[in-house]
mmCIF file of the C-alpha atoms, coordinates in Angstrom:
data_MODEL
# 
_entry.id   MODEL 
# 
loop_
_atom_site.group_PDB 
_atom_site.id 
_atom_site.type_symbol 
_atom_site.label_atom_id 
_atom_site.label_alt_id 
_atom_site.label_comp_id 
_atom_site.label_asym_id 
_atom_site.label_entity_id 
_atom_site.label_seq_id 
_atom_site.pdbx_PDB_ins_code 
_atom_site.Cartn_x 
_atom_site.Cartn_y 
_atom_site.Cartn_z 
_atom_site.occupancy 
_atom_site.B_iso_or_equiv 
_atom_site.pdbx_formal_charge 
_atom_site.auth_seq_id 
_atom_site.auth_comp_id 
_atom_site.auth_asym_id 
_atom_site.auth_atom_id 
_atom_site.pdbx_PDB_model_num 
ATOM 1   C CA . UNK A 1 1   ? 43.550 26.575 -8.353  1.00 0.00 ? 1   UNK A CA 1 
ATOM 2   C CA . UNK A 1 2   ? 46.266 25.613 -10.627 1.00 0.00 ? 2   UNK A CA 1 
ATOM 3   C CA . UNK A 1 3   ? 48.279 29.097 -9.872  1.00 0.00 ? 3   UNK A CA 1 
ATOM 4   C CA . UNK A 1 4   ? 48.266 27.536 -5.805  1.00 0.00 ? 4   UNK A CA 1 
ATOM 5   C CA . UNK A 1 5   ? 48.912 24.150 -7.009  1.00 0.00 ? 5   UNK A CA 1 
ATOM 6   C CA . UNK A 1 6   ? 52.069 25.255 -8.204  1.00 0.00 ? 6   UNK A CA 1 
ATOM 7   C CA . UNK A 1 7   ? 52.858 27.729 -5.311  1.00 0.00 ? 7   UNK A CA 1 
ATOM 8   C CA . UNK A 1 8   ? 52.188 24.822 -3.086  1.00 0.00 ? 8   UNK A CA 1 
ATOM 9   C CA . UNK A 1 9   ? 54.541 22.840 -5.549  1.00 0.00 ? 9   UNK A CA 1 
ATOM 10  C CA . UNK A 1 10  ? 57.548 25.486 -5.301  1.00 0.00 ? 10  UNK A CA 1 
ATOM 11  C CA . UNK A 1 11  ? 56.715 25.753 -1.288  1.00 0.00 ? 11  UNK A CA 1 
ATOM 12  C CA . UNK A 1 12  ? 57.817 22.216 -0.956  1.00 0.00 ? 12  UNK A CA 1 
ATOM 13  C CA . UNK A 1 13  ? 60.697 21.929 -3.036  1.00 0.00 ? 13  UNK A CA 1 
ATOM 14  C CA . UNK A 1 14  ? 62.319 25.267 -1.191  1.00 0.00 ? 14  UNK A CA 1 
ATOM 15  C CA . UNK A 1 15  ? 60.838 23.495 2.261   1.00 0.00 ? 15  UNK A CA 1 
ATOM 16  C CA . UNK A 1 16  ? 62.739 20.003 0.830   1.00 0.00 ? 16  UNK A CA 1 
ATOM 17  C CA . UNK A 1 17  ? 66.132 22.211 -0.093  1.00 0.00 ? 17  UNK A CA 1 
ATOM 18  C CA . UNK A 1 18  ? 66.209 23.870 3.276   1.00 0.00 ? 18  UNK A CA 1 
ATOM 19  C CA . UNK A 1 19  ? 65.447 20.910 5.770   1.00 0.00 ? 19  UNK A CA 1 
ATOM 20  C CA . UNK A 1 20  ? 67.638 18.975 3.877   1.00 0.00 ? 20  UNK A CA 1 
ATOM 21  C CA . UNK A 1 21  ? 70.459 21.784 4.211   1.00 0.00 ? 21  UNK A CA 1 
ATOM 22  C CA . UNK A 1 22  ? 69.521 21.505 7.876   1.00 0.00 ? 22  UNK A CA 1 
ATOM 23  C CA . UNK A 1 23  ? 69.721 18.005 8.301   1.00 0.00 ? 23  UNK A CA 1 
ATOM 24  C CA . UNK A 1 24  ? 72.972 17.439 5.931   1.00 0.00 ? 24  UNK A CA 1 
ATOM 25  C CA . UNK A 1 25  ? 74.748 20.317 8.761   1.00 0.00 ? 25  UNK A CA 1 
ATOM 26  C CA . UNK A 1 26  ? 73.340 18.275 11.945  1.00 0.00 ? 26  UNK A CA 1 
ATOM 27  C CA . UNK A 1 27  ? 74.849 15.002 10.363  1.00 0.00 ? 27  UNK A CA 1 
ATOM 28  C CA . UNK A 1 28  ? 78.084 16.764 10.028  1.00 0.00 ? 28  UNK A CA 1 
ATOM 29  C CA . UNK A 1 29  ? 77.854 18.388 13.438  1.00 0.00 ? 29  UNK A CA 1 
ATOM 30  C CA . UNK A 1 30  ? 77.022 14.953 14.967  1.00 0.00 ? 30  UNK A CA 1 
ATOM 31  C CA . UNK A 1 31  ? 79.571 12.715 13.241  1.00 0.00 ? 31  UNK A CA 1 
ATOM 32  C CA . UNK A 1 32  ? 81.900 15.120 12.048  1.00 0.00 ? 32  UNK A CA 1 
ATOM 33  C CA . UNK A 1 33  ? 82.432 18.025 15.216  1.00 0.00 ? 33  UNK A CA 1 
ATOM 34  C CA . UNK A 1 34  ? 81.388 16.777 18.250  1.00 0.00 ? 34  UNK A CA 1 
ATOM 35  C CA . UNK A 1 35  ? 77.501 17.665 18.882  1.00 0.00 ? 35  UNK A CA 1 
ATOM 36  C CA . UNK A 1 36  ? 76.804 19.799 22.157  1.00 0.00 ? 36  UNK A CA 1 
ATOM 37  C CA . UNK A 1 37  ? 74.257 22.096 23.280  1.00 0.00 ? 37  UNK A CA 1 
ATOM 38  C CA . UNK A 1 38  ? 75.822 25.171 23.469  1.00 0.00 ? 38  UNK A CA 1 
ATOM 39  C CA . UNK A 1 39  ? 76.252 27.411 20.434  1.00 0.00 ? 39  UNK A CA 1 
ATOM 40  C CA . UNK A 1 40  ? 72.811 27.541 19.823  1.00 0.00 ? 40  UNK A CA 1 
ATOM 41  C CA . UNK A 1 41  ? 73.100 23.614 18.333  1.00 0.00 ? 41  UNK A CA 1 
ATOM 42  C CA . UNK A 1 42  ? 69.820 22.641 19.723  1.00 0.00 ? 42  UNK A CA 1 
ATOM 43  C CA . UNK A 1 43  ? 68.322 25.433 16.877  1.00 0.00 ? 43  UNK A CA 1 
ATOM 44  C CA . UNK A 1 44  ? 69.645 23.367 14.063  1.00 0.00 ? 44  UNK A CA 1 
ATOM 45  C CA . UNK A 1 45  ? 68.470 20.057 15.856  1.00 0.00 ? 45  UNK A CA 1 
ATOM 46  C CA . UNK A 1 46  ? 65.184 21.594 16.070  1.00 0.00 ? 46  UNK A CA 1 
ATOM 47  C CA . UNK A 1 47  ? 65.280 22.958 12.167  1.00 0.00 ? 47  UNK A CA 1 
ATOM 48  C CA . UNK A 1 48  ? 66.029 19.472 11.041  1.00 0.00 ? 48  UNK A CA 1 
ATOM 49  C CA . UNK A 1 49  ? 63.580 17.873 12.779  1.00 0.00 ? 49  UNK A CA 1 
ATOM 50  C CA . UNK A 1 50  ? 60.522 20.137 11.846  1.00 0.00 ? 50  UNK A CA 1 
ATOM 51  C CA . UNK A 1 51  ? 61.613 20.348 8.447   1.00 0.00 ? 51  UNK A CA 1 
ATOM 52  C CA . UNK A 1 52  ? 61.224 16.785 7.777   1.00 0.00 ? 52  UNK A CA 1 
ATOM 53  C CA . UNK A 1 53  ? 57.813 16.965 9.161   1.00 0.00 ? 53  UNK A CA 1 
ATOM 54  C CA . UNK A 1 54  ? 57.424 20.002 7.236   1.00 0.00 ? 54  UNK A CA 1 
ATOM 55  C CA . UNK A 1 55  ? 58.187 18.256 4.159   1.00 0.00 ? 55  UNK A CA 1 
ATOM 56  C CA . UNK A 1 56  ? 55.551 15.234 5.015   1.00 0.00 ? 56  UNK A CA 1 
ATOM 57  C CA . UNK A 1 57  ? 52.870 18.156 5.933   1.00 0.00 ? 57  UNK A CA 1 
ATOM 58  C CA . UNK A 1 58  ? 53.244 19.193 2.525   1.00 0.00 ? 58  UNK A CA 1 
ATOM 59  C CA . UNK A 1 59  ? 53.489 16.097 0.720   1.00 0.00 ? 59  UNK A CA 1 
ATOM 60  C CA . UNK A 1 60  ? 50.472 14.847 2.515   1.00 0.00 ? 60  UNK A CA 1 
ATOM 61  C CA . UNK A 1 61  ? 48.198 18.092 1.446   1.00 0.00 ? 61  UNK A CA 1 
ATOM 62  C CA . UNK A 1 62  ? 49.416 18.962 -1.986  1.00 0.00 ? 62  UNK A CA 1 
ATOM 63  C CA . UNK A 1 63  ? 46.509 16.248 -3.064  1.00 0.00 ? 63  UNK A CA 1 
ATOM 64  C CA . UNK A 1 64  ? 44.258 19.341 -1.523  1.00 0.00 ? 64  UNK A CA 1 
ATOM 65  C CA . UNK A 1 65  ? 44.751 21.765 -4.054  1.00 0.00 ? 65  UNK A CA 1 
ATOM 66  C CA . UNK A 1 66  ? 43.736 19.338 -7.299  1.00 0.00 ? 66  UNK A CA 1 
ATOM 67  C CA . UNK A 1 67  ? 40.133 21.140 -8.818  1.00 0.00 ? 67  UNK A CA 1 
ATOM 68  C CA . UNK A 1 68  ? 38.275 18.151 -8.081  1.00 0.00 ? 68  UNK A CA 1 
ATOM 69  C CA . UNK A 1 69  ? 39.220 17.016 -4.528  1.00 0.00 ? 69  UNK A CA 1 
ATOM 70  C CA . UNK A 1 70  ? 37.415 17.438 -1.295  1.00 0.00 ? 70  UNK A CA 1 
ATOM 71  C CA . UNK A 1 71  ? 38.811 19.550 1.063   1.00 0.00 ? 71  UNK A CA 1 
ATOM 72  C CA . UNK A 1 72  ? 37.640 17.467 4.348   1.00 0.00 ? 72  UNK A CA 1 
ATOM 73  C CA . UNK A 1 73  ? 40.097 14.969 4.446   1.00 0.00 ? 73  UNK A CA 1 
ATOM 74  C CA . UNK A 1 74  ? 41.444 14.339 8.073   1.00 0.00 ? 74  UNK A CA 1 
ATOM 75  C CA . UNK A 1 75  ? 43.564 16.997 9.911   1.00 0.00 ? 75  UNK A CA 1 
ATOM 76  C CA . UNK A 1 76  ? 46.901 15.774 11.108  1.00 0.00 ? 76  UNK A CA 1 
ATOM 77  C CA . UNK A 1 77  ? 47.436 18.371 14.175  1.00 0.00 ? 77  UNK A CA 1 
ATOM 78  C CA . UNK A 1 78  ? 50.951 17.051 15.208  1.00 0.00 ? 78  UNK A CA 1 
ATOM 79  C CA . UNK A 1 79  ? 51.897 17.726 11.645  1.00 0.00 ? 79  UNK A CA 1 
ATOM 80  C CA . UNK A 1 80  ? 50.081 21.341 11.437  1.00 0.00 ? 80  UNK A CA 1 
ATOM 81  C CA . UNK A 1 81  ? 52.023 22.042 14.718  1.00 0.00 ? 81  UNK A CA 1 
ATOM 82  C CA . UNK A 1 82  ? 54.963 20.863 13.668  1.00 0.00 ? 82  UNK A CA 1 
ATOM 83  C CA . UNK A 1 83  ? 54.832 23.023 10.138  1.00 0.00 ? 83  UNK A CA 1 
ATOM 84  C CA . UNK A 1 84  ? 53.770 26.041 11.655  1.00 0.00 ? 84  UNK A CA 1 
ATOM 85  C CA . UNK A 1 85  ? 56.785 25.739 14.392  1.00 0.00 ? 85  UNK A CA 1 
ATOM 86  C CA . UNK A 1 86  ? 59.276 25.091 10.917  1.00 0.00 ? 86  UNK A CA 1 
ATOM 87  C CA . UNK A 1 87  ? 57.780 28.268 9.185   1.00 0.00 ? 87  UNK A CA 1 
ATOM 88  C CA . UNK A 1 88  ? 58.468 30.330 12.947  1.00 0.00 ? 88  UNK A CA 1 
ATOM 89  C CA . UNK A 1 89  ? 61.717 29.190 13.411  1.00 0.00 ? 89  UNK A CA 1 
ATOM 90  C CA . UNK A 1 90  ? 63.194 29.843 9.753   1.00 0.00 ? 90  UNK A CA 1 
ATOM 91  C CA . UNK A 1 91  ? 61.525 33.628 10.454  1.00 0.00 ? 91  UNK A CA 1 
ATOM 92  C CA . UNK A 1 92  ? 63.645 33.721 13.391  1.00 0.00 ? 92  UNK A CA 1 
ATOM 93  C CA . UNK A 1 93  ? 66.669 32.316 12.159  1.00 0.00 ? 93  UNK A CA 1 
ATOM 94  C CA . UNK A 1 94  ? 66.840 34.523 8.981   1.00 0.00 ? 94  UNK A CA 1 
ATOM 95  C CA . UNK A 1 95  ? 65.505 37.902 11.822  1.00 0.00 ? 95  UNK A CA 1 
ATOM 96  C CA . UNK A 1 96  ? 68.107 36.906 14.148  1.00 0.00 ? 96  UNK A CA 1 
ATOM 97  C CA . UNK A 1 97  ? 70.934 36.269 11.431  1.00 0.00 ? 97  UNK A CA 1 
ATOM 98  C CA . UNK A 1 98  ? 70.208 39.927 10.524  1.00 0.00 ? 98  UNK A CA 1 
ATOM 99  C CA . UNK A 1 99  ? 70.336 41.373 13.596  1.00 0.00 ? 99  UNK A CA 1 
ATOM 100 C CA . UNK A 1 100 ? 73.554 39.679 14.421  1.00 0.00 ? 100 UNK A CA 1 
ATOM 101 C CA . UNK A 1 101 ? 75.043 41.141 11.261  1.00 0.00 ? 101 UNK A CA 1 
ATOM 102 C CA . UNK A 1 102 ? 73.651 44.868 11.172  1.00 0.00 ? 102 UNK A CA 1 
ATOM 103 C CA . UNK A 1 103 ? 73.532 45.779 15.285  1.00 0.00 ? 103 UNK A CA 1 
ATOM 104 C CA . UNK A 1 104 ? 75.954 43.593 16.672  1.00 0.00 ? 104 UNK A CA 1 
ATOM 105 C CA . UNK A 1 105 ? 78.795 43.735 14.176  1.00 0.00 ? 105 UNK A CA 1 
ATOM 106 C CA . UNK A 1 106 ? 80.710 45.946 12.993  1.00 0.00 ? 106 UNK A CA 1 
ATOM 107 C CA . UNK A 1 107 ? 79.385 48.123 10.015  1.00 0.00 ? 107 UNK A CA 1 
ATOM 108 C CA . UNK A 1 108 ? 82.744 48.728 8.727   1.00 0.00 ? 108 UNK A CA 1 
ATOM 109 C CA . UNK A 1 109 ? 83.458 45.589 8.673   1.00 0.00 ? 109 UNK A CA 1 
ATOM 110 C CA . UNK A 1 110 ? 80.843 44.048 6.732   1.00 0.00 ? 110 UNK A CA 1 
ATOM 111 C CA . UNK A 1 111 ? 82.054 42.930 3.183   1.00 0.00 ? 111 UNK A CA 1 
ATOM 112 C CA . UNK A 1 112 ? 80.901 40.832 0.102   1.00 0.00 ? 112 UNK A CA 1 
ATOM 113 C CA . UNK A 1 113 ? 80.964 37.712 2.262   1.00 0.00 ? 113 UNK A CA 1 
ATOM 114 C CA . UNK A 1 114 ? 78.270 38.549 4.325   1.00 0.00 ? 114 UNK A CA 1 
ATOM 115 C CA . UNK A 1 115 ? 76.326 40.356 1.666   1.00 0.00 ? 115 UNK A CA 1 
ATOM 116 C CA . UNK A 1 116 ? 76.292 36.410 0.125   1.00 0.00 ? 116 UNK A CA 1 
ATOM 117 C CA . UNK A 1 117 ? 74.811 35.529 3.133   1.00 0.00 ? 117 UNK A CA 1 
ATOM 118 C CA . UNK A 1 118 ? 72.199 38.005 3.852   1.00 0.00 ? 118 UNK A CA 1 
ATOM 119 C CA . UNK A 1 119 ? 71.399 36.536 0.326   1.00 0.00 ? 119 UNK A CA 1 
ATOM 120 C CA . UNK A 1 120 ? 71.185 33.151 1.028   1.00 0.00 ? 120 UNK A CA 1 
ATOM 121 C CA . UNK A 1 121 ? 69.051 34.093 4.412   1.00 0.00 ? 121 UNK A CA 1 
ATOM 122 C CA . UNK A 1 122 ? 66.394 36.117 2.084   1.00 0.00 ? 122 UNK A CA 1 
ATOM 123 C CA . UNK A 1 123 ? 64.635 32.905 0.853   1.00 0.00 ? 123 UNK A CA 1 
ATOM 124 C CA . UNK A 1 124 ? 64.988 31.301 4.352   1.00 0.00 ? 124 UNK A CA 1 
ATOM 125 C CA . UNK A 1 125 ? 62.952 34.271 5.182   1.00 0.00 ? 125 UNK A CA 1 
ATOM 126 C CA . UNK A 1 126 ? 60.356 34.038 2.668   1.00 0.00 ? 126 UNK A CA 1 
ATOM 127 C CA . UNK A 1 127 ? 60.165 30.393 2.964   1.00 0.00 ? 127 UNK A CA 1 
ATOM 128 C CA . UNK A 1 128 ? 59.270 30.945 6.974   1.00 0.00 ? 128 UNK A CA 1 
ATOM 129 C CA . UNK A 1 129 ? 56.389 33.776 5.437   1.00 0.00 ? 129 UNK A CA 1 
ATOM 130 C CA . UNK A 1 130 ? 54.655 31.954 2.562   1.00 0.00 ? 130 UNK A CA 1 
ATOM 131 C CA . UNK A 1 131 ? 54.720 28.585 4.675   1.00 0.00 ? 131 UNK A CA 1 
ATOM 132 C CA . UNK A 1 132 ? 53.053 29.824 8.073   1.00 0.00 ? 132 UNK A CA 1 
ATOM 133 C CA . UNK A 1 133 ? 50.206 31.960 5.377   1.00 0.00 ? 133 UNK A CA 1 
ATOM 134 C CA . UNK A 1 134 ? 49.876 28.957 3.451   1.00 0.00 ? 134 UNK A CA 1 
ATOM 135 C CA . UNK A 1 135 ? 48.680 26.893 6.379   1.00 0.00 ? 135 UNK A CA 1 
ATOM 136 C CA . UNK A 1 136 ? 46.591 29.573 7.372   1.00 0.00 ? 136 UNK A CA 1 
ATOM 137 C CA . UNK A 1 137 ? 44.918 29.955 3.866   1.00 0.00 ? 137 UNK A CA 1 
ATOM 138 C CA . UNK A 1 138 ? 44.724 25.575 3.796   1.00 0.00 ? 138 UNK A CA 1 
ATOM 139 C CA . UNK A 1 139 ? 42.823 25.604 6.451   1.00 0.00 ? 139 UNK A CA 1 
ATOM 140 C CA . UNK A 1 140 ? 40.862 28.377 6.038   1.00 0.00 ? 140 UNK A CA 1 
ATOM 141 C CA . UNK A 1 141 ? 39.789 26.863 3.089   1.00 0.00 ? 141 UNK A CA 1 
ATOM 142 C CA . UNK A 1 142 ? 39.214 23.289 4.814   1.00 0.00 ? 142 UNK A CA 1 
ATOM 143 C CA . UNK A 1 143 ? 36.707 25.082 7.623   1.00 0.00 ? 143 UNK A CA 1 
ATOM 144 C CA . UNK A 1 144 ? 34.778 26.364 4.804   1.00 0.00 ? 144 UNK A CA 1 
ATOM 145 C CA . UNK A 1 145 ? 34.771 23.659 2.743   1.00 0.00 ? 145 UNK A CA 1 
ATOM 146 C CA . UNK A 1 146 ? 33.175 21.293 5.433   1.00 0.00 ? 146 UNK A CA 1 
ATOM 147 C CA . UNK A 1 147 ? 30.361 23.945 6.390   1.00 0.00 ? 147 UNK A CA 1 
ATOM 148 C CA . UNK A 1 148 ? 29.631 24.129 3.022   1.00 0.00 ? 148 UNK A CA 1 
ATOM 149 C CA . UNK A 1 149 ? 29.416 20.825 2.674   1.00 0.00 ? 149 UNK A CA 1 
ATOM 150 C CA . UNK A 1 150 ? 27.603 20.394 5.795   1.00 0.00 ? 150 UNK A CA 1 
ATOM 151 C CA . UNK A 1 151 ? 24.714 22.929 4.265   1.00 0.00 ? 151 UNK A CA 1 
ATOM 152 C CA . UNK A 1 152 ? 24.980 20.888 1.142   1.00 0.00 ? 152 UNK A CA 1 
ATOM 153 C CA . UNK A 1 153 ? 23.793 18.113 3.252   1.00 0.00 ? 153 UNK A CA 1 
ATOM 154 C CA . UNK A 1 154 ? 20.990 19.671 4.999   1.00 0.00 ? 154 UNK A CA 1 
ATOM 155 C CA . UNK A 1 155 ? 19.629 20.879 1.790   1.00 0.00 ? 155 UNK A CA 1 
ATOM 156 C CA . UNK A 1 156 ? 19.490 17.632 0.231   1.00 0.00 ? 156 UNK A CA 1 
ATOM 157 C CA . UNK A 1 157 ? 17.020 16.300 3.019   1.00 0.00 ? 157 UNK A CA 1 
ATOM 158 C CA . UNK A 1 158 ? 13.954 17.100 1.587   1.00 0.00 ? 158 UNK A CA 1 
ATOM 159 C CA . UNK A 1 159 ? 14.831 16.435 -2.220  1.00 0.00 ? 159 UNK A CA 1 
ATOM 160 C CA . UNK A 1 160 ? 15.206 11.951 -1.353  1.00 0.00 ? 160 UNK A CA 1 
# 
């Protein structure tokens, strides 16, 4: 449990880094370029936004993976929704950042500058992974913890 407490630990600082790399370039878009919705600007609006929530879906369920905690504590949806939708779109940013390099430019024209950023989109990537299976394995683990406690309950009825 301790090896996922600190998984879930690094998730969240990487989740923090990115929305707040998202959120930092919609501020300057907004005050600092004139925001419209072309250019694919409603993306970023919508990376900034489910980042933050993101961030609060992971604040409020590290207390989840302590040893001694009970795993049936009560299910924001919104905020499941709204993580899983953050993990989806940084998997298609990062997919569709590739794509745009590789098939629709130029081979020969690809240099060190956009090797740097097919770098910096390889955690983006992995970010978008290890957060959508993370929520899966959560609650996963919060289903079986409530039938087992359920049983727990039923087999306790005849020992009062």
């Amino acid at each position: 449990m301790k090896l996922k407490r600190i998984f879930k630990i690094t998730l969240l600082i990487f989740c923090i880094l990115i929305a707040g790399l998202f959120n930092f370039a919609l501020f300057y878009f907004v005050f600092g370029g004139g925001f419209n919705f072309k250019n694919r600007q409603f993306l970023l609006a919508a990376i900034a936004f489910t980042g933050i929530s993101s961030v609060i879906y992971h604040i409020k369920t590290l207390p989840m993976y302590k040893p001694k905690t009970k795993k049936t504590a009560e299910i924001n949806y919104v905020l499941w929704i709204l993580n899983g939708l953050f993990a989806l779109t940084l998997i298609y940013i990062a997919l569709r950042f590739w794509y745009e390099m590789f098939y629709k430019l130029n081979r020969k024209s690809i240099n060190d500058d956009y090797l740097a950023m097919l770098l910096f989109f390889i955690p983006i990537f992995l970010t978008g992974i290890f957060t959508f299976i993370e929520e899966r394995v959560l609650y996963n683990m919060i289903i079986a913890s409530k039938k087992h406690s359920h049983f727990d309950e039923i087999n306790q009825i005849g020992t009062k």
